[in-house]
N, CA, C and O atoms as a GROMACS GRO file, in nm:
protein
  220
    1UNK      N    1   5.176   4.271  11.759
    1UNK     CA    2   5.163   4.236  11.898
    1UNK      C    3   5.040   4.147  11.914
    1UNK      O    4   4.936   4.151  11.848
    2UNK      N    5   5.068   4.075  12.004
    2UNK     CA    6   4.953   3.940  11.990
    2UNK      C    7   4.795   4.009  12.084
    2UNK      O    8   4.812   4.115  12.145
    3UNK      N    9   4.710   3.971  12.086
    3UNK     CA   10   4.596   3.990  12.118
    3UNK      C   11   4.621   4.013  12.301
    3UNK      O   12   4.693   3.945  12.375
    4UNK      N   13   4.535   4.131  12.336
    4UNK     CA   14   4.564   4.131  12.449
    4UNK      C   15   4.430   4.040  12.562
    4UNK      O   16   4.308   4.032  12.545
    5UNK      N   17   4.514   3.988  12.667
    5UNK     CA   18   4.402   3.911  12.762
    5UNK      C   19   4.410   3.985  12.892
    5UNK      O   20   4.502   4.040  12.953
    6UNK      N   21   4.266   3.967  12.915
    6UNK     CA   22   4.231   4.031  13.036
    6UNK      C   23   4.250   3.995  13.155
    6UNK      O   24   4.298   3.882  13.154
    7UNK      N   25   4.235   4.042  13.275
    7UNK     CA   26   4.271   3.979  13.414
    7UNK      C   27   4.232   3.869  13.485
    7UNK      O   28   4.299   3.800  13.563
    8UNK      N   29   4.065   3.853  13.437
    8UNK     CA   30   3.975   3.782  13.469
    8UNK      C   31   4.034   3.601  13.371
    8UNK      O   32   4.032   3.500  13.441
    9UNK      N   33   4.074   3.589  13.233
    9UNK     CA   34   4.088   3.466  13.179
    9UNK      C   35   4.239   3.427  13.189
    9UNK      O   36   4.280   3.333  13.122
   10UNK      N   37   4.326   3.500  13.275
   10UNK     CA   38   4.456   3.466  13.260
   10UNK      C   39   4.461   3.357  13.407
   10UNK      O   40   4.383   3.370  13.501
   11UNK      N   41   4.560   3.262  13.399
   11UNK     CA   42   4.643   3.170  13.461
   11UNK      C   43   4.728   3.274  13.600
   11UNK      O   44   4.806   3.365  13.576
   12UNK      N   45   4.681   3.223  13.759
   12UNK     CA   46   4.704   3.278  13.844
   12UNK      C   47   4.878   3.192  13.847
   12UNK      O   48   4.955   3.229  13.935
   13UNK      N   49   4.910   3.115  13.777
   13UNK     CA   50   5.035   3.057  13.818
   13UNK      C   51   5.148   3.157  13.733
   13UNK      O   52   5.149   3.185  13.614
   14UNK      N   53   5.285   3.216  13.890
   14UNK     CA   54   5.329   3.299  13.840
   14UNK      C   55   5.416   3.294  13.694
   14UNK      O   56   5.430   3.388  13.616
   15UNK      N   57   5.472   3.157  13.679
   15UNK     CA   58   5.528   3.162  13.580
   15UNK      C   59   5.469   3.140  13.405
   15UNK      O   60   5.525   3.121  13.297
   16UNK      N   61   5.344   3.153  13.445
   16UNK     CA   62   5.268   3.181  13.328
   16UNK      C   63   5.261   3.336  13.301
   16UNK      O   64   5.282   3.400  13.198
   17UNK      N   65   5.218   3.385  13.452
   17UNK     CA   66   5.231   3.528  13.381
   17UNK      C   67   5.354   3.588  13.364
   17UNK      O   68   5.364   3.682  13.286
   18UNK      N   69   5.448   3.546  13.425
   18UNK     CA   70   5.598   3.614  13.389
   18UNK      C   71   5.593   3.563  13.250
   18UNK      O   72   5.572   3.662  13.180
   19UNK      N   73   5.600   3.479  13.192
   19UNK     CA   74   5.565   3.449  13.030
   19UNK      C   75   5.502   3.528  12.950
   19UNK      O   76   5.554   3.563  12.844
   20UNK      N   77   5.367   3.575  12.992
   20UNK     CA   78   5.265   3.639  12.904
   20UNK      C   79   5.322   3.783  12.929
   20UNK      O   80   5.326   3.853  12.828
   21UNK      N   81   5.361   3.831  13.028
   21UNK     CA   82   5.432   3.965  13.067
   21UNK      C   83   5.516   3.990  12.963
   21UNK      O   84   5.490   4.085  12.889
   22UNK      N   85   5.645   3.898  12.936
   22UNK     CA   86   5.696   3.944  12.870
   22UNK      C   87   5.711   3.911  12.696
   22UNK      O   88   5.793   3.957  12.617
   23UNK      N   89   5.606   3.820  12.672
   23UNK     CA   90   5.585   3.855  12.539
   23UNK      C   91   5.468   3.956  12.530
   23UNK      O   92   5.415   3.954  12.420
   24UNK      N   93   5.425   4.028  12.603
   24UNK     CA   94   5.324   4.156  12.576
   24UNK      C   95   5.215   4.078  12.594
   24UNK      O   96   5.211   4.055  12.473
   25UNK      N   97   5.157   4.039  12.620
   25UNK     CA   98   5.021   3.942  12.600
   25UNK      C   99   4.947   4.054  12.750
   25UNK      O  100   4.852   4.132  12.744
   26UNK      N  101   5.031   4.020  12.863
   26UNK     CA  102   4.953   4.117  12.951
   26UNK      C  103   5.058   4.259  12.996
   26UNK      O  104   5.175   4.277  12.965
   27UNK      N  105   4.977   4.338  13.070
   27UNK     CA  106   5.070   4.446  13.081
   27UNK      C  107   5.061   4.414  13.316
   27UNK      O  108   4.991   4.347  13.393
   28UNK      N  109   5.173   4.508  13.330
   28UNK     CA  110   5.212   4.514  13.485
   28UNK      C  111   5.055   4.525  13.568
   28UNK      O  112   5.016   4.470  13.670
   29UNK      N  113   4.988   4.621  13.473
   29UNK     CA  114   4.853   4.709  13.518
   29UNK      C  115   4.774   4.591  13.542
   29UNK      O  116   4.713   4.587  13.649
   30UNK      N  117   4.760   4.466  13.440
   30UNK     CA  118   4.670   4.365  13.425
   30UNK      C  119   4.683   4.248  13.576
   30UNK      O  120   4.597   4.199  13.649
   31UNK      N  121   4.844   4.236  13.572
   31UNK     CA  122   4.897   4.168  13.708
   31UNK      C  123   4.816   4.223  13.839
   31UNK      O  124   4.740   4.153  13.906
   32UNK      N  125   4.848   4.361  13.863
   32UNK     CA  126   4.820   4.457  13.952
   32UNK      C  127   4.642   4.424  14.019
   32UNK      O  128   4.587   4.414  14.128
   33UNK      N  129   4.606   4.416  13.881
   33UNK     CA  130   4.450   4.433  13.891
   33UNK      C  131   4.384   4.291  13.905
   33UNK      O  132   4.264   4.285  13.932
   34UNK      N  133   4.484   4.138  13.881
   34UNK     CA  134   4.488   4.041  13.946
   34UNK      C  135   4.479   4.005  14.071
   34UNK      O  136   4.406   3.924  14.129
   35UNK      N  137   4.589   4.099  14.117
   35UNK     CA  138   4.678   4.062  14.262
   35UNK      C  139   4.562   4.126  14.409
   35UNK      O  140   4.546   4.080  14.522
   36UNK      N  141   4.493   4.261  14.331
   36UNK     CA  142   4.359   4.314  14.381
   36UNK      C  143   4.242   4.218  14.430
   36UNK      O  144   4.174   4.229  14.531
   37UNK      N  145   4.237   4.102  14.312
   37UNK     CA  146   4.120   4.034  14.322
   37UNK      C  147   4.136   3.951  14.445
   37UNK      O  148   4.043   3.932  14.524
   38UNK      N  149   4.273   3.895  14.460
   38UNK     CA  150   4.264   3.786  14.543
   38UNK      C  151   4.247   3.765  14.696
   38UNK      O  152   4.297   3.868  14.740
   39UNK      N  153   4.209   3.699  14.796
   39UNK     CA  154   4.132   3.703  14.919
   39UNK      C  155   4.218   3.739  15.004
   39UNK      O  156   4.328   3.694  14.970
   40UNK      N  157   4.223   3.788  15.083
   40UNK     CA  158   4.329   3.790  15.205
   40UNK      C  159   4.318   3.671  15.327
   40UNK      O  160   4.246   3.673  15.427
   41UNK      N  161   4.400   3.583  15.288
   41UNK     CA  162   4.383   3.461  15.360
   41UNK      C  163   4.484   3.437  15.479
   41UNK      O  164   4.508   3.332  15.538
   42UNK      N  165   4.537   3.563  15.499
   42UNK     CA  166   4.649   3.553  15.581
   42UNK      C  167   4.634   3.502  15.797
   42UNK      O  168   4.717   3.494  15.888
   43UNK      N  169   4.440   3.477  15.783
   43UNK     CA  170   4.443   3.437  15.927
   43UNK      C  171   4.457   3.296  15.924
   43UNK      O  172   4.510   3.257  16.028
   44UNK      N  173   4.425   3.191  15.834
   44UNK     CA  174   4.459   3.075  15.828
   44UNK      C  175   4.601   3.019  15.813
   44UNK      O  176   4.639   2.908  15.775
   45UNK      N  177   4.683   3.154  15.863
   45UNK     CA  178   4.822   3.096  15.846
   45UNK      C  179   4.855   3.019  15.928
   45UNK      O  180   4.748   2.981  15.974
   46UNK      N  181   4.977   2.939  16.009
   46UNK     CA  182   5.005   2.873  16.095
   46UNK      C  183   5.165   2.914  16.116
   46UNK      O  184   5.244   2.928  16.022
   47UNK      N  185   5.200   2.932  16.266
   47UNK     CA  186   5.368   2.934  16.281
   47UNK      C  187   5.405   2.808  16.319
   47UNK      O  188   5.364   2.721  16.397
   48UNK      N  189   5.540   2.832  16.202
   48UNK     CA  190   5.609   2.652  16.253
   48UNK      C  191   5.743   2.660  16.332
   48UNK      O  192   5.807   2.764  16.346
   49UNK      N  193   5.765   2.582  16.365
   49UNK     CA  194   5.888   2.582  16.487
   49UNK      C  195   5.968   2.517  16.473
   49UNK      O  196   5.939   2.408  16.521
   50UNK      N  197   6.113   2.520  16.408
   50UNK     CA  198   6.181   2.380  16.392
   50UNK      C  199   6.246   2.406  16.516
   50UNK      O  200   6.259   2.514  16.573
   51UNK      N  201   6.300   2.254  16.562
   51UNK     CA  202   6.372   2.291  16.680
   51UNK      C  203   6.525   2.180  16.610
   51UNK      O  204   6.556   2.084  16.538
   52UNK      N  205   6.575   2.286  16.699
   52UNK     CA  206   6.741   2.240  16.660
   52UNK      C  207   6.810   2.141  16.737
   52UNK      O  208   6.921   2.093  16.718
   53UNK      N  209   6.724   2.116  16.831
   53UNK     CA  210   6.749   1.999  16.945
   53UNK      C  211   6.738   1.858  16.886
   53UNK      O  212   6.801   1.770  16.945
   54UNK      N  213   6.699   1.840  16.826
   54UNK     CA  214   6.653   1.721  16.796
   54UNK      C  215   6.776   1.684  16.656
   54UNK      O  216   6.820   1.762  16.572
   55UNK      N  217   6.802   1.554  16.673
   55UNK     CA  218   6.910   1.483  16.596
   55UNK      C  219   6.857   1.348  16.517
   55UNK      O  220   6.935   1.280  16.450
   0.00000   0.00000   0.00000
């Protein structure tokens, strides 16, 4: 089994870690303890409105 990497030097892009996930490189726990770190940025969101009126 290949060397394991920690939470802190891994690639936040998901399809890197779905990669490293499943050749064993990281485990679910390592994701988990990623997904912990990151900011809660959810007031800078914005609602968008399509309108159906328009042709």
């Amino acid at each position: 089994m290949p060397n394991r990497v920690n939470a802190e030097s891994i690639s936040d892009d998901k399809r890197i870690l779905k990669r490293k996930l499943m050749q064993g490189e990281i485990s679910e726990k390592d994701i988990q303890a990623l997904i912990k770190k990151l900011p809660d940025v959810s007031e800078n969101a914005e609602e968008v409105r399509l309108d159906d009126d328009k042709k």
